[in-house]
C-alpha positions in Angstrom: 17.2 -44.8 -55.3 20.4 -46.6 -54.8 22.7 -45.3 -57.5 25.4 -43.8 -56.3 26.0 -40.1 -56.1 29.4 -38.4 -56.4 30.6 -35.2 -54.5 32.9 -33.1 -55.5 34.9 -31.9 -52.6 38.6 -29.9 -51.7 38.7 -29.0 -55.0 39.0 -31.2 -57.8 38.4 -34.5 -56.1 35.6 -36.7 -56.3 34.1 -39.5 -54.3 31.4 -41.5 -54.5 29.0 -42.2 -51.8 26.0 -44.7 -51.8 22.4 -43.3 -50.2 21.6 -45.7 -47.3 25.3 -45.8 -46.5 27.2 -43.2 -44.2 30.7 -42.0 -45.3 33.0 -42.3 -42.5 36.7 -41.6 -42.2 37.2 -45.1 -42.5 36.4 -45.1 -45.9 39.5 -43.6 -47.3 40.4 -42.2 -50.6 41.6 -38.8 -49.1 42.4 -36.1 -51.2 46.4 -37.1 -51.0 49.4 -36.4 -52.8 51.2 -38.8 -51.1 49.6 -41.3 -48.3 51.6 -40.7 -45.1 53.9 -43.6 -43.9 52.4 -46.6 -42.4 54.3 -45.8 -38.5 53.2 -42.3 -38.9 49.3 -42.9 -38.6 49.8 -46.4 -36.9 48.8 -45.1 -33.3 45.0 -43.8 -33.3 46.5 -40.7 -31.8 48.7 -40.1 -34.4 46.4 -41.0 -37.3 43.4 -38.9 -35.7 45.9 -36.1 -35.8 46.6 -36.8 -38.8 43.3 -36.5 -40.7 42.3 -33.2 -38.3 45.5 -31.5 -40.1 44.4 -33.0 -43.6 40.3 -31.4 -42.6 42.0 -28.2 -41.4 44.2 -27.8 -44.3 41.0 -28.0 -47.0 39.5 -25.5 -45.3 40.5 -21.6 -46.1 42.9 -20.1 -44.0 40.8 -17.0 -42.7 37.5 -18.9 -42.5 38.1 -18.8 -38.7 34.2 -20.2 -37.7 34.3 -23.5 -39.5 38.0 -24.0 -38.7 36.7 -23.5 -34.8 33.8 -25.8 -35.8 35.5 -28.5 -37.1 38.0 -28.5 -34.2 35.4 -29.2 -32.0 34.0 -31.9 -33.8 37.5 -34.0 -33.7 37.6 -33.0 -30.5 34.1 -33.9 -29.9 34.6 -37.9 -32.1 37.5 -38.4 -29.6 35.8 -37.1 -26.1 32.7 -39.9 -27.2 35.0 -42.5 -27.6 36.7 -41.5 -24.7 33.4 -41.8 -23.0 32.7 -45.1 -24.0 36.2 -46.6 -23.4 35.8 -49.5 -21.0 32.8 -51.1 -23.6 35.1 -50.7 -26.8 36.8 -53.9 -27.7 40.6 -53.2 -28.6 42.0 -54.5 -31.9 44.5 -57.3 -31.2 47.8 -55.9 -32.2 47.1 -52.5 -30.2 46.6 -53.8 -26.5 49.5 -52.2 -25.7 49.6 -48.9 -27.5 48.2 -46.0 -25.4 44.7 -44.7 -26.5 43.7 -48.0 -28.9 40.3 -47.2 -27.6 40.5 -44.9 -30.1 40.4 -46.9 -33.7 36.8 -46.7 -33.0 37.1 -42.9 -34.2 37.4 -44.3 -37.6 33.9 -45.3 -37.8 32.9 -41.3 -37.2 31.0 -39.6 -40.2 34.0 -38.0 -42.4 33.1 -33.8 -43.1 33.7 -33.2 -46.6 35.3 -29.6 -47.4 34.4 -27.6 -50.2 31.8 -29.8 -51.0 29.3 -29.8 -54.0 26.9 -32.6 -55.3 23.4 -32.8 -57.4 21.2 -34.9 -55.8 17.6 -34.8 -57.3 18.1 -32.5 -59.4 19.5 -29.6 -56.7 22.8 -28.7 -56.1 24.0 -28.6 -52.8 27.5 -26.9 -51.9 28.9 -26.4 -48.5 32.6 -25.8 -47.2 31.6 -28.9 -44.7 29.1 -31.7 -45.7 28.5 -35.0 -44.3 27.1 -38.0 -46.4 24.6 -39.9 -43.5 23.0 -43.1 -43.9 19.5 -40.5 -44.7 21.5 -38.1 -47.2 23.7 -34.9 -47.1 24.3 -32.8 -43.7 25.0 -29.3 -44.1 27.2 -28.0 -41.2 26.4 -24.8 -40.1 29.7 -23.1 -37.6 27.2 -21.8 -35.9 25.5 -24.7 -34.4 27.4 -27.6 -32.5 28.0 -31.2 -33.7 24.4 -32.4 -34.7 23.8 -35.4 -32.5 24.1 -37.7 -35.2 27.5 -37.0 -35.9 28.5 -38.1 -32.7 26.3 -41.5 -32.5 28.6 -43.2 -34.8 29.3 -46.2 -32.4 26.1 -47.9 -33.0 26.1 -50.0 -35.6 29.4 -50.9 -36.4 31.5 -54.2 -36.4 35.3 -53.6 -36.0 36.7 -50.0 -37.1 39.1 -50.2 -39.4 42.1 -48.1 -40.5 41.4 -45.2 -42.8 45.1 -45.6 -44.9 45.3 -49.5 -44.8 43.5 -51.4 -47.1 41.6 -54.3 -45.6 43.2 -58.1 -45.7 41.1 -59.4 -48.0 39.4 -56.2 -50.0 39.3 -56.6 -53.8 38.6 -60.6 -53.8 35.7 -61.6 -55.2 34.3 -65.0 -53.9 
């Protein structure tokens, strides 16, 4: 099965994923009223910060365990590519800027909030799902990052920026 699914999630918002193909922050189409200024998520920092505020602010106010949860998994997407830093090339236009190791945090599995989706005939809901390359994860705040989460480095070309459309995306060949 190839079709793809869509999840509801944060809401009223919808996005389609496609099974064989992990949703990462990369992918885009956020839940925005407005997309925040180009200089204001320019610096991997700043955008990272960025989408943890948009992540936090989808989740319920007093739901205390998955906002501590999903702290630690931003914190946890940064630390790893921290970790790998001197092997993670640098996109040219960000030699300079402090932390460009970072952009490589795009390619990190996106958590859904609020999420719902029927898949097989089930429905699955969850105030923080992932889409993976095998189908939905289900985050439990009890549990830390599963280990697949945190293994998105492998695999991936170039990261690219979550709010900046690609050069060439939309031509057809």
């Amino acid at each position: 099965m190839n079709q793809p699914i869509t999840i509801t999630h944060a809401g009223r918002h919808e996005i389609r994923v496609t099974p064989g193909r992990m949703l990462r922050f990369a992918d885009g189409d956020y839940p925005l009223f407005k997309h925040p200024a180009p200089e204001s998520v320019a610096a991997p920092d700043d955008c990272m910060a960025f989408l943890r505020q948009l992540h936090m602010s989808l989740l319920p106010v007093f739901d205390i365990a998955d906002r501590r949860w999903l702290e630690g998994y931003f914190d946890a997407v940064i630390a790893r590519a921290d970790a790998a830093r001197a092997e993670l090339a640098v996109p040219a236009g960000l030699v300079e800027t402090a932390n460009a190791h970072r952009v490589w945090c795009y390619a990190a599995p996106r958590p859904l909030i609020r999420a719902r989706l029927d898949c097989d005939g089930e429905t699955l809901s969850a105030n923080i799902l992932f889409w993976l390359a095998d189908g939905p994860l289900v985050v439990t705040s009890e549990a830390a990052p599963d280990e697949r989460l945190l293994d998105y480095l492998a695999g991936v070309a170039a990261p690219h920026h979550p709010f900046v459309r690609r050069p060439l995306a939309g031509l057809i060949g």
